[in-house]
Backbone bond lengths (Angstrom), bond angles and torsions (degrees), N, CA, C in turn:
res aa  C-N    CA-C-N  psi(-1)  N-CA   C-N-CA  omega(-1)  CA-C   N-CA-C  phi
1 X - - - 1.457 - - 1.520 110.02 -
2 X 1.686 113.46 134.46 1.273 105.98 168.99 1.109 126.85 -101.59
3 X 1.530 137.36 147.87 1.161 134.43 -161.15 1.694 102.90 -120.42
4 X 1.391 115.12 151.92 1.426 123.05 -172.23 1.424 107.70 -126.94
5 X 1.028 120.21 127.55 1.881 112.13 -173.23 1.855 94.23 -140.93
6 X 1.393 104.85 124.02 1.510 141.52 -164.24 1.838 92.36 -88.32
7 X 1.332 122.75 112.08 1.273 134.66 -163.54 1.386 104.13 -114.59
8 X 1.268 132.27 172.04 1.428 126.51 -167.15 1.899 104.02 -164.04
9 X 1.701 99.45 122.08 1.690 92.98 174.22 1.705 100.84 -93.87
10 X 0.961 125.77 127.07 1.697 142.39 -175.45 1.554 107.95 -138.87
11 X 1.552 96.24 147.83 1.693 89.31 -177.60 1.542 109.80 -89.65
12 X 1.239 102.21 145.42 1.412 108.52 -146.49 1.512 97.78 -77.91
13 X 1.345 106.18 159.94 1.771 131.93 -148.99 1.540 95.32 -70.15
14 X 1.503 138.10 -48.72 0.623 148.25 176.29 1.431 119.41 -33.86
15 X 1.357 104.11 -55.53 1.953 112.83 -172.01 1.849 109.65 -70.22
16 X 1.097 106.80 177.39 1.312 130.62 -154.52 1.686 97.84 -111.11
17 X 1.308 103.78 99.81 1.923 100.90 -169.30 1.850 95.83 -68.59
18 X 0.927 91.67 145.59 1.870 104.29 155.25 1.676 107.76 -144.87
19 X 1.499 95.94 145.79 1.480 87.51 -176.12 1.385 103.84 -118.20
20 X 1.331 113.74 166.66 1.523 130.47 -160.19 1.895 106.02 -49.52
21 X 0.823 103.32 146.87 1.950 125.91 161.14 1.412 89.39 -40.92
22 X 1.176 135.13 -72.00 1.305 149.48 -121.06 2.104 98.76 -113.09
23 X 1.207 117.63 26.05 1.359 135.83 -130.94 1.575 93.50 -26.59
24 X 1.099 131.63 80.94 1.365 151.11 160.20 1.696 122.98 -60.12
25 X 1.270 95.47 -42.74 1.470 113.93 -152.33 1.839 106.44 162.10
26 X 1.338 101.12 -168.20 1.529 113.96 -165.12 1.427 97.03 -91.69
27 X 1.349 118.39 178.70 1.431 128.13 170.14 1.511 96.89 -101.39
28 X 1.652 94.71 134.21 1.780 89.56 159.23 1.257 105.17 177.88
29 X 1.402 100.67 52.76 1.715 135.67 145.74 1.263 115.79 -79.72
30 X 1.749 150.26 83.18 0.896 148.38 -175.61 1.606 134.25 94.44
31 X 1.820 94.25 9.25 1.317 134.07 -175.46 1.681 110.72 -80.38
32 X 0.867 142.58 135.14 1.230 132.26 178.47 1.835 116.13 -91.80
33 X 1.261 100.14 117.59 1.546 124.60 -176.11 1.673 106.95 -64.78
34 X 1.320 96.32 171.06 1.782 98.92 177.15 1.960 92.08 176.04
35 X 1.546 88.24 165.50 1.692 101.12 175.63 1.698 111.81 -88.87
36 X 1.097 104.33 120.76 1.846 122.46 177.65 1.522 85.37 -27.65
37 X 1.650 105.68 121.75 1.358 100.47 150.82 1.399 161.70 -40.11
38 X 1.464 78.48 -27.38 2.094 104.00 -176.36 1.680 94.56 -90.15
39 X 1.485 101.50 -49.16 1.911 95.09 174.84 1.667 114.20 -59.20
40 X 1.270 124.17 3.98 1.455 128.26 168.96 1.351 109.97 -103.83
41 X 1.283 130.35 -30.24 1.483 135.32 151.05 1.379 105.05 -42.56
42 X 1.469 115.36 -67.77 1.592 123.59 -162.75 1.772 101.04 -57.67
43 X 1.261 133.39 -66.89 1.270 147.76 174.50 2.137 97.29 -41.32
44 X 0.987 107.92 -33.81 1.701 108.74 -176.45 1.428 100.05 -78.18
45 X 1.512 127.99 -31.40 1.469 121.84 -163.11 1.998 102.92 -96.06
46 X 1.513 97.57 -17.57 1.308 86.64 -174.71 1.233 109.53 -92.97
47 X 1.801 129.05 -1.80 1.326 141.85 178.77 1.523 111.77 -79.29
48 X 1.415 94.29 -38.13 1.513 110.69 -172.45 2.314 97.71 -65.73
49 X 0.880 101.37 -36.69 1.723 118.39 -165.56 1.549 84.08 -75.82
50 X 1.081 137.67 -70.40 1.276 126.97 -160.19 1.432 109.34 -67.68
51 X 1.543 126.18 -23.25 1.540 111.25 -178.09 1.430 107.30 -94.88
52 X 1.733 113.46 8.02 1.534 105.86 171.44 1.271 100.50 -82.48
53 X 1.467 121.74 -29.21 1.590 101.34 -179.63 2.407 92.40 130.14
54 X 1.659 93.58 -0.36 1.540 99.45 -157.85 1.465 95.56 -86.82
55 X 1.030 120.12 -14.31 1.879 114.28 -171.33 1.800 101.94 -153.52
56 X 1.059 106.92 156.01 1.372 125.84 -168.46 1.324 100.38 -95.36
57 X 1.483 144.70 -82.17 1.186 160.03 -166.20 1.545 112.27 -82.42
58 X 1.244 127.57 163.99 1.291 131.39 147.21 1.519 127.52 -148.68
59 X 1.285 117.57 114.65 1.789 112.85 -145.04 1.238 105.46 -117.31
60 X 1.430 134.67 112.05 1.592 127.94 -154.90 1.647 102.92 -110.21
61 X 1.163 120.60 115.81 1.469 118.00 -173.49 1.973 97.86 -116.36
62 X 1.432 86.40 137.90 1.170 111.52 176.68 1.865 119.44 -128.72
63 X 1.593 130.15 129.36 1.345 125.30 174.49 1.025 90.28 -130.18
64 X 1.727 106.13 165.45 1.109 162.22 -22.16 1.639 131.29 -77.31
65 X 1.551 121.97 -97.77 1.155 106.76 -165.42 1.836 114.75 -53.23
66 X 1.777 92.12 -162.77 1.721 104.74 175.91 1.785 109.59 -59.22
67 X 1.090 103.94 -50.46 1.374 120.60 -165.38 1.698 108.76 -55.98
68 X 1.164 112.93 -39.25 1.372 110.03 156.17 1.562 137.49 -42.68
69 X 1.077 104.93 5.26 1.812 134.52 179.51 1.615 100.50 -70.50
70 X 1.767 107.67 -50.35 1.033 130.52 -167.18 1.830 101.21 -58.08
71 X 1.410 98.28 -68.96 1.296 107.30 -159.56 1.954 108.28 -55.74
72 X 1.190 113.81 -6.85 1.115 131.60 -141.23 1.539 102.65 -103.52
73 X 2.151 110.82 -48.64 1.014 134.87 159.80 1.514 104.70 -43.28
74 X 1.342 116.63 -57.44 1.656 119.85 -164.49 1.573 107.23 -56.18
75 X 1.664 100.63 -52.64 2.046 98.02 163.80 1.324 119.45 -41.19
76 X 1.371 126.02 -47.49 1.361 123.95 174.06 1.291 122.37 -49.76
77 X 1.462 108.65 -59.28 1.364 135.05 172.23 1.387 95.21 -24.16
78 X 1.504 118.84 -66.98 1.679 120.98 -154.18 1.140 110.15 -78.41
79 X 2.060 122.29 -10.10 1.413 115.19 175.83 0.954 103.33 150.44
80 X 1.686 127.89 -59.59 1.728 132.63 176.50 1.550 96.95 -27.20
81 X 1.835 91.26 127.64 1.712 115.32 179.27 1.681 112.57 -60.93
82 X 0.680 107.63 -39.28 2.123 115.78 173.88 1.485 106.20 -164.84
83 X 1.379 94.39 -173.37 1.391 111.17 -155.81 1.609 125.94 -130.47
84 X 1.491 128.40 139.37 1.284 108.85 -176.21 1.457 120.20 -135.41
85 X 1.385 135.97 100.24 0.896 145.99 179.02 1.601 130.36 -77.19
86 X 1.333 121.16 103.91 1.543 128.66 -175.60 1.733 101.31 -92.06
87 X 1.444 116.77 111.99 1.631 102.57 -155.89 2.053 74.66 -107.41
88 X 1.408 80.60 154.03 1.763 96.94 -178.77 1.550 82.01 175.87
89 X 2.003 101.03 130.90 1.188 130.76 166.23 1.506 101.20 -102.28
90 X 1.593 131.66 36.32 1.223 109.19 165.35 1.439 98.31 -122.07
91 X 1.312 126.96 170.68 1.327 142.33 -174.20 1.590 97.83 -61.18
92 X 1.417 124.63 129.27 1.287 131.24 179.46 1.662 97.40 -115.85
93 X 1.281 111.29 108.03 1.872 116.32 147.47 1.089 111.45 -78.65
94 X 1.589 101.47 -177.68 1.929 101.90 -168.09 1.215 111.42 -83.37
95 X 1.209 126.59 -24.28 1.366 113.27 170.59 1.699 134.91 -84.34
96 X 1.693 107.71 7.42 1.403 114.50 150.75 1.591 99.58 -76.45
97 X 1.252 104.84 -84.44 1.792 97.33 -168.18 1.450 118.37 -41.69
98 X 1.375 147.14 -7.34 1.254 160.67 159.70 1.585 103.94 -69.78
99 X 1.066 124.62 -1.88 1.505 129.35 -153.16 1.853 98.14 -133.06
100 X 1.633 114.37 -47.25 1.213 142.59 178.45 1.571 97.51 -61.95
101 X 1.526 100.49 -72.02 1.808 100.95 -176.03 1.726 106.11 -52.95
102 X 0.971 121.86 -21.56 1.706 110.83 -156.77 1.658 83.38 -93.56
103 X 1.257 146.60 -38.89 1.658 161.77 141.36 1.619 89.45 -10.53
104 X 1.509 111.75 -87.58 1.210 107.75 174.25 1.552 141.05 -34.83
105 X 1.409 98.04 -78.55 1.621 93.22 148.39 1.161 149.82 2.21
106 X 1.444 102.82 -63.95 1.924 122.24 176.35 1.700 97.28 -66.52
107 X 1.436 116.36 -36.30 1.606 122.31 -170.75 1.349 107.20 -87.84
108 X 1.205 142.47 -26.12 1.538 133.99 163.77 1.740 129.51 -106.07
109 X 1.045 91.99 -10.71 1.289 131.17 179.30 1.643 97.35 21.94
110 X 1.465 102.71 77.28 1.517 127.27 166.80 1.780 128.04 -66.04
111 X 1.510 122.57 125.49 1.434 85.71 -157.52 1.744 108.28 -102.61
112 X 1.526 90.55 24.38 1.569 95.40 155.14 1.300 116.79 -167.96
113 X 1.626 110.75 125.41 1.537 98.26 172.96 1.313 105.49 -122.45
114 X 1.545 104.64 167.77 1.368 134.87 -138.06 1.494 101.89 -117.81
115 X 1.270 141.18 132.97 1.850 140.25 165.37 1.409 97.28 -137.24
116 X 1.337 102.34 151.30 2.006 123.36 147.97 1.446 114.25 -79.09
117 X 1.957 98.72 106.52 1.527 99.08 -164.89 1.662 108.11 -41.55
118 X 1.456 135.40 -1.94 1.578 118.55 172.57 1.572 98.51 -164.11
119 X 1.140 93.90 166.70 1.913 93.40 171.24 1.564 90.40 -120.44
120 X 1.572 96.85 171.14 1.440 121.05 -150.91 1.210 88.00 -100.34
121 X 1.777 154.17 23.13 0.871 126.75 -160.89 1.716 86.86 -123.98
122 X 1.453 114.69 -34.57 1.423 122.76 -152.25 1.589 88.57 -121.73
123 X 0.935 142.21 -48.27 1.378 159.19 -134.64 1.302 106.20 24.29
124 X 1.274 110.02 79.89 1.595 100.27 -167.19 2.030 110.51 -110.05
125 X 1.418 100.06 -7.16 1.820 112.84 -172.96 1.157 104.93 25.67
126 X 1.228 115.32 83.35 1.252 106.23 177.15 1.837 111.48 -141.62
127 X 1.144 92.48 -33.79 1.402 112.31 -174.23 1.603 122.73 -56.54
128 X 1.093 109.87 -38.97 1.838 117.23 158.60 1.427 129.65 -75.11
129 X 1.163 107.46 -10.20 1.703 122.79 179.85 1.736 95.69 -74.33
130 X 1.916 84.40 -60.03 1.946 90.64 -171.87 1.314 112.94 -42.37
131 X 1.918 97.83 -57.67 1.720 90.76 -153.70 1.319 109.38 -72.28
132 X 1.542 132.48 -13.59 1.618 122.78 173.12 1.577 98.84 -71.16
133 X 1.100 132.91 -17.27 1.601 128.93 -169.93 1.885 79.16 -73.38
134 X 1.120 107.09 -87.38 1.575 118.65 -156.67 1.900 96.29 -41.37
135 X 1.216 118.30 -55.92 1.602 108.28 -173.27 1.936 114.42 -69.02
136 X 1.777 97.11 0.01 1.978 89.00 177.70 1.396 106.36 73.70
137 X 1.708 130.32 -1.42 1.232 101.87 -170.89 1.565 116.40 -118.53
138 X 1.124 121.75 140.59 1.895 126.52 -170.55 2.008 95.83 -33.94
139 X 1.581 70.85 164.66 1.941 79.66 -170.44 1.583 88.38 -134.81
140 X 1.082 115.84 161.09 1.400 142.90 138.71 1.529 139.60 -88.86
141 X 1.289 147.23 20.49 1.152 153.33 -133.52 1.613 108.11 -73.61
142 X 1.404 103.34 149.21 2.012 108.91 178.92 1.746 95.12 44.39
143 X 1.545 123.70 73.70 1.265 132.48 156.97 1.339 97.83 -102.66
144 X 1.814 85.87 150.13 1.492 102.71 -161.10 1.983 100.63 -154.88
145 X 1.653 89.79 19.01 1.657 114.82 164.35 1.466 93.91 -177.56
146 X 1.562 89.66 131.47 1.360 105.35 152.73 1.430 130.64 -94.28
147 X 1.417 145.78 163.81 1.168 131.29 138.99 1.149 132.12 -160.85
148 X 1.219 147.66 95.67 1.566 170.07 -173.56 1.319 126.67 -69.29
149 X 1.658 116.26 111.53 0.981 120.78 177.58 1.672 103.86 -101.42
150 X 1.218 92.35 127.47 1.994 93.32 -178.90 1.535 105.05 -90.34
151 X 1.603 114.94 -31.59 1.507 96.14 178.20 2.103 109.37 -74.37
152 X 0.905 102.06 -52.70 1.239 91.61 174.02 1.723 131.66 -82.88
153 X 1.287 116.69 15.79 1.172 137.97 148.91 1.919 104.17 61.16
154 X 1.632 93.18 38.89 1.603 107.05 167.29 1.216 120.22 -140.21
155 X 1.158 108.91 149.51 1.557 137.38 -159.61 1.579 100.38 -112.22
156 X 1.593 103.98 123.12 1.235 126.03 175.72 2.082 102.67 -107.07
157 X 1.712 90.48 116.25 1.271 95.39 175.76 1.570 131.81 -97.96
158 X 1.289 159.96 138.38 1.201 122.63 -176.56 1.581 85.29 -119.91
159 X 1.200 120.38 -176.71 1.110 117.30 -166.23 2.068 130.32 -161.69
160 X 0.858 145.07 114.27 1.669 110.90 -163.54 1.168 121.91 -79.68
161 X 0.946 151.34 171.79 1.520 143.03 -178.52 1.654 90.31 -169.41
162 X 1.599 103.49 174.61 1.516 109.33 -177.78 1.316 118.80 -68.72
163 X 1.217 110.43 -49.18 1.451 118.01 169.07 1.685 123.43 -65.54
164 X 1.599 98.44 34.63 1.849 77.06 -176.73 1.632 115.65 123.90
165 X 1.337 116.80 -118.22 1.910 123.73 173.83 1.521 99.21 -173.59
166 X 0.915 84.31 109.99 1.901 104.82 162.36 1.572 98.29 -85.26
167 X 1.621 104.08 152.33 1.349 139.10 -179.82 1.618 91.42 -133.96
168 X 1.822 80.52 113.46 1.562 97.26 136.49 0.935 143.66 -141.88
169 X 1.815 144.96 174.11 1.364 137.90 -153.63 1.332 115.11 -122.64
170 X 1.276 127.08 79.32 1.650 109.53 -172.36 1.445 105.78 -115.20
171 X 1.366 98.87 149.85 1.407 131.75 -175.80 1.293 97.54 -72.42
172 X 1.623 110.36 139.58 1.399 118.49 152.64 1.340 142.72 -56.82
173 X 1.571 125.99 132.90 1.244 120.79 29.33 1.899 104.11 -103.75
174 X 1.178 118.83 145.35 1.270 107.62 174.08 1.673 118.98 -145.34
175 X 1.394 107.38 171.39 1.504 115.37 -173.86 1.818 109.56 -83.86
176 X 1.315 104.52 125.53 1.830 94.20 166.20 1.490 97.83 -130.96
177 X 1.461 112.00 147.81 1.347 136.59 -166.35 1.607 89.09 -111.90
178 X 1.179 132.64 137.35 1.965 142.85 161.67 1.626 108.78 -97.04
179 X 1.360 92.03 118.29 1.430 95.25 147.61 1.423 119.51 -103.51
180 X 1.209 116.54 -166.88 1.591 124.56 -144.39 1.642 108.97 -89.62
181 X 1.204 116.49 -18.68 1.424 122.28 172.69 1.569 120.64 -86.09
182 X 1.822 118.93 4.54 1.131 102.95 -158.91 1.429 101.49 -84.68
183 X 1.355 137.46 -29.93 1.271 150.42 -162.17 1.459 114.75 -150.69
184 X 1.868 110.68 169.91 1.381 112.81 152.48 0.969 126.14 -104.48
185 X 1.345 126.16 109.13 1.677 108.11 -164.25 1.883 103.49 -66.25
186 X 1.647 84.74 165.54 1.666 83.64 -172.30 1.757 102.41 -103.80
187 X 1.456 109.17 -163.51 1.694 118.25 -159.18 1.441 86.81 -106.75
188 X 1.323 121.93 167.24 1.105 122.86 166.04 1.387 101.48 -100.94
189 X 1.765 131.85 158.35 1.463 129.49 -158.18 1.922 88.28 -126.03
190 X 1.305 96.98 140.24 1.587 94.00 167.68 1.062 130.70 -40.24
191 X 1.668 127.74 -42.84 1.424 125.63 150.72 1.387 130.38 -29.13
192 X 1.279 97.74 -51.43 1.611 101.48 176.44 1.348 110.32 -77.02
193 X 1.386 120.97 -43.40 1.727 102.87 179.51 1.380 121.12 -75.33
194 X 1.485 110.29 -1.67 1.575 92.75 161.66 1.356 120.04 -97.29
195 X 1.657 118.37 4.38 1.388 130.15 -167.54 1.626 97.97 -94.97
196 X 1.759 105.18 -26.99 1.408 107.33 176.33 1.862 131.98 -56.04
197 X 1.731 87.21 -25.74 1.537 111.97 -166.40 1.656 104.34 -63.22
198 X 0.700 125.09 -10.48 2.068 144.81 -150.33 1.214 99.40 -130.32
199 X 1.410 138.97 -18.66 1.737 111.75 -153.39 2.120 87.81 -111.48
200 X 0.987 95.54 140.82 1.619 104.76 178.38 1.899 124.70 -37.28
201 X 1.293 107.12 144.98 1.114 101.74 146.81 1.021 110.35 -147.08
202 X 1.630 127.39 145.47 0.975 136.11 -155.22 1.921 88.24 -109.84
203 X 1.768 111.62 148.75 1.737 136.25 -163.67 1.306 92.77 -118.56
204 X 1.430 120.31 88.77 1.844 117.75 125.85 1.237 150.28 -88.18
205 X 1.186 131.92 150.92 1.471 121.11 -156.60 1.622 90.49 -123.68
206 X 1.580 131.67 147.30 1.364 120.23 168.65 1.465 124.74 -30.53
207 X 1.693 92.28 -47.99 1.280 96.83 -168.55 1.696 126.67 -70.19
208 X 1.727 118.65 -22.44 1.234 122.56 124.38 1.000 115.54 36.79
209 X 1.933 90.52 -100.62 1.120 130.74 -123.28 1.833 100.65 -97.35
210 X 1.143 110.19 -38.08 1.311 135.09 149.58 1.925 98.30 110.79
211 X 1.375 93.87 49.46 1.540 114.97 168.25 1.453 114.16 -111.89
212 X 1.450 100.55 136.42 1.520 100.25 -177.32 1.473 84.58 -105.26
213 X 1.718 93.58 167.25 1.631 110.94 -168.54 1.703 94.40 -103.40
214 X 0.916 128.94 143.13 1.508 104.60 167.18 2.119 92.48 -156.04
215 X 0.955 119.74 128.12 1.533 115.12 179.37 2.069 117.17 -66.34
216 X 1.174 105.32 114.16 0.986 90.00 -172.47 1.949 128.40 -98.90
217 X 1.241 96.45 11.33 1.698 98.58 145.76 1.920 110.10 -152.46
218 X 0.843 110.44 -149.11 1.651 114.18 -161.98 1.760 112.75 -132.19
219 X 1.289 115.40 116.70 1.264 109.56 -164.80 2.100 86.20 -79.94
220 X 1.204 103.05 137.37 1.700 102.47 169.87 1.348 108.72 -83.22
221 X 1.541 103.65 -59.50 1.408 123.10 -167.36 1.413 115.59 -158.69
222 X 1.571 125.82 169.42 1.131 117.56 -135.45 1.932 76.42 -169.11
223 X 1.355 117.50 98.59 1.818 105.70 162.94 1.469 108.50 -138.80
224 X 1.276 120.43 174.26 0.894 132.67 -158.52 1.739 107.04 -80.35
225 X 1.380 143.88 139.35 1.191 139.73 155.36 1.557 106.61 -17.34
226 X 1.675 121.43 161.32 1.355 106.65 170.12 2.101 91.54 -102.86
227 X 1.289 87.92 152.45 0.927 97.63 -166.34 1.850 131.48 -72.96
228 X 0.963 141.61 116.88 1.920 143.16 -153.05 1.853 97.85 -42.51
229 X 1.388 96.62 145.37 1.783 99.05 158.76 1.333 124.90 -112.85
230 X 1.104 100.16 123.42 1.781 100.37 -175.00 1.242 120.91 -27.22
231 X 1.707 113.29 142.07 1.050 123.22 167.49 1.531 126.31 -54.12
232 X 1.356 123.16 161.34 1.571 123.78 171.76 1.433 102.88 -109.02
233 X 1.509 127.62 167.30 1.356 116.31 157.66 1.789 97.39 -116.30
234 X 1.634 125.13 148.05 0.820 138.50 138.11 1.068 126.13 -70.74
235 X 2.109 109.65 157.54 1.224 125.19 -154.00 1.568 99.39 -99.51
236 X 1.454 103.03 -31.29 1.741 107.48 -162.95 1.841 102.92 -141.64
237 X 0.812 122.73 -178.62 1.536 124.87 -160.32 2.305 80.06 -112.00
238 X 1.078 109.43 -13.51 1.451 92.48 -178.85 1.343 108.45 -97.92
239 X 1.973 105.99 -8.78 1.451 76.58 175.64 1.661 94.43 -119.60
240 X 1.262 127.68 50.83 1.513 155.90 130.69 1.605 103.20 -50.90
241 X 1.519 104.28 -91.05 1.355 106.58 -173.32 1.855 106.23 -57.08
242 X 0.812 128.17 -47.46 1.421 138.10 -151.36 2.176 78.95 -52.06
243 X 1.381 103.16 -65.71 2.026 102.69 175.65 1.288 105.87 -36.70
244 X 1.124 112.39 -50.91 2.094 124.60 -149.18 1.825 83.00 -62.24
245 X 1.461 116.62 -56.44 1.500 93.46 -147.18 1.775 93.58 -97.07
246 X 1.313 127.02 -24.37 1.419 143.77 -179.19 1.648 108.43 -57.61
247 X 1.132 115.03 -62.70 1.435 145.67 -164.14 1.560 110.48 -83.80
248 X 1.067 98.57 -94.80 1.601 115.45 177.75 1.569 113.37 -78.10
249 X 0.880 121.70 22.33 1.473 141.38 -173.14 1.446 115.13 12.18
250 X 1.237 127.43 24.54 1.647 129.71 -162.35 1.528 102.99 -88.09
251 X 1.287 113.66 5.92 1.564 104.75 178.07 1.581 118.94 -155.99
């Protein structure tokens, strides 16, 4: 079985967002990039499946720009067999790449692919809901256990929810979304990133694929949180409450 895992270039969690003069969007001209955390979960669960012996392949696709080559190398790095790049310099929402993967799909026809229920850049979770809508096939979303039966060709999901963890069972082929408890993703080892430099990636363009790009709502504006006001310290617990219900009126 081949497996497909949906990769993501995002500026990495670590850095300090600032957003544009022009509040456009974020800065990330000279910003340091990295792979969506949850898409390193997803890429960790489908590594883990192939060295049980549960899947044959593992094919890590990543869009848009050039630079996404990078993020793409690092999948390799960690193990994914080659690589697939959909290059587009226009703004991709989730329901182009939901549109792109299902494009893909029909062309590798993987019998399970893998996403990070959201990336850290947009948090928008949205993108695995769509593309199992458009491909018809059961989903798993916010899994937090996997488990795969290859002879009987079903997938045991567990899942979090408010009340607790739902289990569910879907038949192949199907979509699973990772949340953050399912695994640790691993490091990539110098061996592997120089083994990464050699292993394929395969160049699609929307047009390819025979997807049009088209934006489907309008960013207005984009500002910063307003920013916290320092704390006070009180003298007495009466004149605590005396703020709480006076002041801040919460009581």
């Amino acid at each position: 079985m081949k497996i497909m895992v949906a990769i993501k270039r995002v500026v990495d969690y670590a850095v300090k967002i600032r957003v544009k003069p022009n509040k456009t969007g974020v800065e990330t001209q000279n910003v340091k990039m990295s792979m969506n955390p949850f898409c390193e979960i997803a890429l960790e669960e489908a590594l883990r499946m192939k060295e049980s012996g549960l899947a044959s392949e593992v094919v890590a696709v990543s869009m848009g720009p050039a630079q996404c080559i990078d993020t793409l190398r690092t999948g390799l790095a960690m193990g994914a067999d080659r690589g697939i790049h959909v290059e587009s310099t226009e703004a991709l929402f989730p329901l182009s790449v939901a549109k792109l993967l299902r494009a893909l799909v029909e062309v590798e026809k993987p019998g399970l692919l893998i996403l990070g229920k959201q990336a850290i850049d947009d948090d928008c979770n949205q993108t695995g809901q769509m593309v199992a809508g458009l491909l018809n096939w059961p989903q798993g979303t916010f899994a937090s256990k996997v488990v795969l039966d290859k002879e009987k060709q079903v997938l045991t999901v567990d899942r979090e929810v408010d009340g607790g963890l739902e289990t569910l069972f879907l038949d192949l082929p199907a979509v699973i979304t990772t949340d953050l408890r399912l695994n640790q993703p691993r490091y990539a080892t110098l061996p592997n990133i120089m083994k990464a430099k050699s292993k394929i990636i395969k160049k699609y363009t929307p047009k390819d694929l025979n997807v049009e790009i088209k934006p489907d709502f309008e960013v207005v504006q984009v500002t910063e949180p307003p920013k916290r006001k320092g704390g006070i310290i009180v003298s007495s617990v009466d004149e605590l409450i005396d703020k709480l219900k006076n002041e801040a009126r919460v009581i």
